[in-house]
C-alpha positions, 0 to 999 in steps of 0.5 A, a space after each residue: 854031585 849033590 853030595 859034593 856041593 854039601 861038602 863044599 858048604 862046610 869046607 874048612 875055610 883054610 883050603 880057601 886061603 890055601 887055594 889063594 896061596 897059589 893063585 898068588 904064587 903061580 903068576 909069581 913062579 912063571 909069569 904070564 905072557 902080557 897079552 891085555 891091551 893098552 889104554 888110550 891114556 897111557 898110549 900117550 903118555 908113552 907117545 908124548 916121552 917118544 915125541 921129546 927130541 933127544 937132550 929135552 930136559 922133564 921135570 919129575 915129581 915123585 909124590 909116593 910113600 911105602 903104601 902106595 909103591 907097588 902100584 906106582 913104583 913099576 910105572 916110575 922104572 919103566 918111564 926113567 928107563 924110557 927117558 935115559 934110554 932117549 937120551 932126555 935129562 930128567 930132574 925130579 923132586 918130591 913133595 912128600 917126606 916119606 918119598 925121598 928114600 924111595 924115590 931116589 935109590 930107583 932114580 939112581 940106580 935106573 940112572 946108573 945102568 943107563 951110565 948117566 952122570 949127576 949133575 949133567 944127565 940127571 939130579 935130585 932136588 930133594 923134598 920142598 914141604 908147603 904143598 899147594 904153596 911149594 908148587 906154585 913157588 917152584 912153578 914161579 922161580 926153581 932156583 928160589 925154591 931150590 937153591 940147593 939139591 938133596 946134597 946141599 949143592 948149589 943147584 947153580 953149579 948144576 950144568 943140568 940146572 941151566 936156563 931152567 928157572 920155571 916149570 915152563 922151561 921143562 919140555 915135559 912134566 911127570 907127576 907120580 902121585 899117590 894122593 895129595 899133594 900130587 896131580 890135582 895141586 899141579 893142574 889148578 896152581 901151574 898148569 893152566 897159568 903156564 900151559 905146561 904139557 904134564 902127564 900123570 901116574 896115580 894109584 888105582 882108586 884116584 884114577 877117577 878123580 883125573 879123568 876129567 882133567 885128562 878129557 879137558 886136555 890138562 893132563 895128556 897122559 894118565 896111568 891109573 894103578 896097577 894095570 897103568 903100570 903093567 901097560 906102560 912096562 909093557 910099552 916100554 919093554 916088550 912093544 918098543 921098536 927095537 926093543 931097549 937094550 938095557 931091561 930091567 931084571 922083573 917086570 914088577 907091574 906085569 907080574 902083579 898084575 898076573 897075580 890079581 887077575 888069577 887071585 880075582 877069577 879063584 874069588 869069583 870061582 868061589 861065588 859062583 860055586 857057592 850061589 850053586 850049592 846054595 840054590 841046590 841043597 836048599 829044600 824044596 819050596 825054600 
């Protein structure tokens, strides 16, 4: 056993990156039975989308770049499936110029597999660039802010867009945000003056800056990284009752979530064995 231990101090460190390979391509090979819990704060998030009566109508704010999708792209799927599978109109819009080209192919696809159609099911506005100063615009008069969608049709000749003028009008809002601007802009320039119910999906290293919001009741729902968006793909696909028809062909949270948690325990594995040979190689009386 000594022996061993002061072999594994001097291991050519590519076994450490071959052994991280694995652990990173096992969960992805044959992903794991999601079997964690599920946090209060995406439970209602979940719960308030079930709560909408069929033929709501929720405003969706996709506010996420290339950095940022792998945490909060499967939350985004798993929510638009949830939606178009109730039968709930969904009209989004992002804030960030970088969001358009990735936002709106999953917008369409989801649509499309759930056989919605454009302009009556769903819509996309496009991007609005003046951050704090576009979302109290679109909070006060849609149509202003909006005149026409990301394919320069008059949102007027939208049957989706009918009595929605303002934010309030929406039954639900849906933020989806990487940073700023995102769900902190939307709480201290619409929510409160409207009293608008909004839930919120945002990168695991923000989460914190949202609890608050969520304990004083301005978000009623929050998704926090990589694990909010396991869980809610989980509540969505695997919990749900029935389960929906329609699935999606990975679920992409679950799998990477398999993914850090195996890669997390080969990292602390490491530590724990490296502290042991340490303190047992060492001479006597070091």
């Amino acid at each position: 056993m000594y022996r061993w231990f002061v072999r594994f101090q001097s291991m050519d460190r590519r076994w450490i990156f071959l052994g991280m390979a694995i652990a990173i391509l096992l969960p992805m090979l044959s992903p794991s039975e999601a079997t964690f819990s599920i946090d209060r704060p995406v439970q209602d998030i979940y719960d308030a989308v079930e709560e909408l009566p069929k033929g709501a109508t929720v405003y969706i704010s996709a506010d996420f770049d290339p950095g940022s999708r792998p945490e909060l792209e499967p939350f985004y799927r798993a929510i638009l499936h949830q939606l178009f599978g109730r039968d709930i109109k969904v009209v989004a819009a992002t804030l960030w110029a970088s969001a358009p080209p990735l936002v709106l192919p999953i917008l369409r696809e989801v649509a499309e597999r759930h056989g919605k159609v454009y302009g009556k099911d769903w819509c996309f506005l496009g991007f609005k660039d003046g951050k704090e100063l576009a979302i109290k615009a679109i909070g006060e008069n849609i149509p202003k802010t909006y005149p026409k969608d990301f394919q320069q049709t008059p949102i007027d000749d939208l049957p989706i867009m009918a009595g929605f003028k303002q934010l309030k009008d929406f039954n639900l809002l849906v933020l989806v945000s990487a940073g700023f601007p995102g769900i902190k802009a939307y709480v201290l320039q619409v929510q409160g003056q409207y009293d608008l119910r909004m839930v919120g999906a945002t990168t695991a290293v923000s989460g914190p800056d949202y609890i608050p919001y969520y304990k004083a009741g301005q978000l009623i729902g929050l998704s926090a990284g990589m694990p909010g968006s396991a869980q809610y793909e989980k509540l969505v696909f695997i919990d749900a009752v029935p389960k929906p028809e329609i699935q999606p062909e990975r679920l992409l949270g679950i799998e990477a979530l398999s993914v850090l948690n195996l890669g997390h325990l080969f990292i602390v594995g490491l530590i724990i064995l490296g502290n042991l040979a340490f303190f047992i190689t060492r001479p006597k009386g070091v």
